[in-house]
N, C-alpha and C positions, 0 to 999 in steps of 0.2 A: 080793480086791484087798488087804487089808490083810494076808493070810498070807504073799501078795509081795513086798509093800514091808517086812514084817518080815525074811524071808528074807535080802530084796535087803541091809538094813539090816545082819545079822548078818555077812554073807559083806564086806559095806565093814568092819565094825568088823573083822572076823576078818584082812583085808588089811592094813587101815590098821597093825595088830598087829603082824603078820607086818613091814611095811615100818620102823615105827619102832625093830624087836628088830634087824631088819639095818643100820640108820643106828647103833644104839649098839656094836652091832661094829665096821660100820665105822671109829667114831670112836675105837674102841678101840686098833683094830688100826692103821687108815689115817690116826687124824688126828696123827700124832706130828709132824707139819709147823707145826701153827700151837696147840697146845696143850699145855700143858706139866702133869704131873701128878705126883701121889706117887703112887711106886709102889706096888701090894697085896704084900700080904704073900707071898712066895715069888718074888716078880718083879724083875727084874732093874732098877736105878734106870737114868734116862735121863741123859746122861754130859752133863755140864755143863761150859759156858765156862771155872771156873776151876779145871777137871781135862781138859782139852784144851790143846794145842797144833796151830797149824796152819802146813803149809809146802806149798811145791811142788816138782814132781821131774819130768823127762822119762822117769826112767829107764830111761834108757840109748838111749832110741827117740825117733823123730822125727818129731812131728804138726807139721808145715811144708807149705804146697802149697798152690796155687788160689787164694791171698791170705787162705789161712786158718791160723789157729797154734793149738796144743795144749797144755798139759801137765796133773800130775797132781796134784790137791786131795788132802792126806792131811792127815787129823784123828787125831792121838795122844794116846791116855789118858798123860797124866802125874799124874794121883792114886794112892793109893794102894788104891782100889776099882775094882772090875767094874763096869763101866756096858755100857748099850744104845745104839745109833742105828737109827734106820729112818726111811729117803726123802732126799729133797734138800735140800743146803742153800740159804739164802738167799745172795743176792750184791747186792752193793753197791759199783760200782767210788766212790774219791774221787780227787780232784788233788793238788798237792803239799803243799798244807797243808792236808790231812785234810779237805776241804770236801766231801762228796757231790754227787756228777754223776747226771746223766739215768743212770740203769741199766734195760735189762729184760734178764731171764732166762729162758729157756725151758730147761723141764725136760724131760730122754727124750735119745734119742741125740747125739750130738756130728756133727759134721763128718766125725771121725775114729773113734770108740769107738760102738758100740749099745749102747745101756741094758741095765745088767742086769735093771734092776727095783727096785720095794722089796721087801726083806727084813730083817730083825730080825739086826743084828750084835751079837755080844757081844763086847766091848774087853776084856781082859785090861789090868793096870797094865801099861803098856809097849806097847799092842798099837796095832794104825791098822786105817785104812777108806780107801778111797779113792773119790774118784770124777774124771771124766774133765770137763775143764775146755776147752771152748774158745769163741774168736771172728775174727771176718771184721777185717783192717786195709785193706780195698781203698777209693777215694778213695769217696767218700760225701758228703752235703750236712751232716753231722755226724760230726765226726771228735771222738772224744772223747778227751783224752791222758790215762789214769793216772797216778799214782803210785801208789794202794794199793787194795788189796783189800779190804772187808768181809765176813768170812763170820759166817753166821749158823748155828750146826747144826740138825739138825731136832728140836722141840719145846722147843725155846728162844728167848728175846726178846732176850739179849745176842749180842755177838759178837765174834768176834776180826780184828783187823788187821794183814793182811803188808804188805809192798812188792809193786807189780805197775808197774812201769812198762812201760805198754804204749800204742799208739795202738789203738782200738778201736772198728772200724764203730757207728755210730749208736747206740753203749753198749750192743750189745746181746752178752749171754753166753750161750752154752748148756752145761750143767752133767748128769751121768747121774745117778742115785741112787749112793750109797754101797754099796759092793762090800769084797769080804775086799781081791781084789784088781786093779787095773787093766793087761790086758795091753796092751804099746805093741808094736808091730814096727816 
């Protein structure tokens, strides 16, 4: 009995092992969303608020339809460093004097774009990221009217503010991860 429960003991501790070495990957690889770190040595730094720019683009295409509207979220290195992004940003719609409103965001595909996924972009000074921006204005018991935008990037607590004047179903956003680039047709 006791060769058992030592066994049995060995093989939990030997799991337990195994599960915490893939939770610190994970949060290596996967938590770039809600923690923000220095980078190790040889690694690419994670591209910060006040080396970004953020704007929006249809270009040139047109996610319109169903009572649902589209465009495209581009984050632009304007420092003079190579920085990293990986995953979704946060969103925070506010009113016309910057006062934050009811928001939720669901991350993964859009109305109009499929998710590409996360992956590890690298920004060049000058370079962007996009990801696929949309939401529902059909009538609703909550109609929320914008004025602007809050984005947050991923592994960051700051964030940048555009103009968004928009009416937008029950505040709710859905957003893809960040991509080199977003196809529109």
């Amino acid at each position: 009995m006791l060769r058992s429960t030592l066994g049995r003991t060995a093989a939990t501790t030997a799991a337990i092992a195994a599960i915490a070495a893939t939770v610190a990957t994970a949060t290596a690889v996967g938590g770039a969303e809600t923690a923000s770190a220095a980078p190790a040595a040889g690694r690419t730094p994670t591209c910060d608020v006040s080396g970004l720019r953020a704007s929006l683009t249809d270009k040139g295409g047109h996610q319109n339809g169903m009572s649902h509207e589209g465009t495209v979220l581009v984050l632009t290195n304007t420092s003079g460093r190579t920085c990293a992004l990986y995953g979704y940003p946060g969103l925070q719609l506010e009113d016309a004097r910057h006062q934050a409103v009811g928001t939720s965001t669901s991350w993964g595909s859009t109305y109009f774009i499929p998710d590409p996924g996360r992956s590890t972009l690298v920004l060049k000074p000058g370079g962007s990221a996009e990801a696929a921006l949309a939401w529902a204005h059909a009538d609703a018991p909550r109609m929320v009217q914008a004025g602007y935008l809050r984005i947050t990037p991923p592994a960051s607590r700051d964030h940048l503010t555009i103009p968004f004047e928009k009416t937008v179903t029950n505040g709710h956003l859905s957003v893809t991860a960040f991509t080199d680039s977003i196809n529109v047709s």
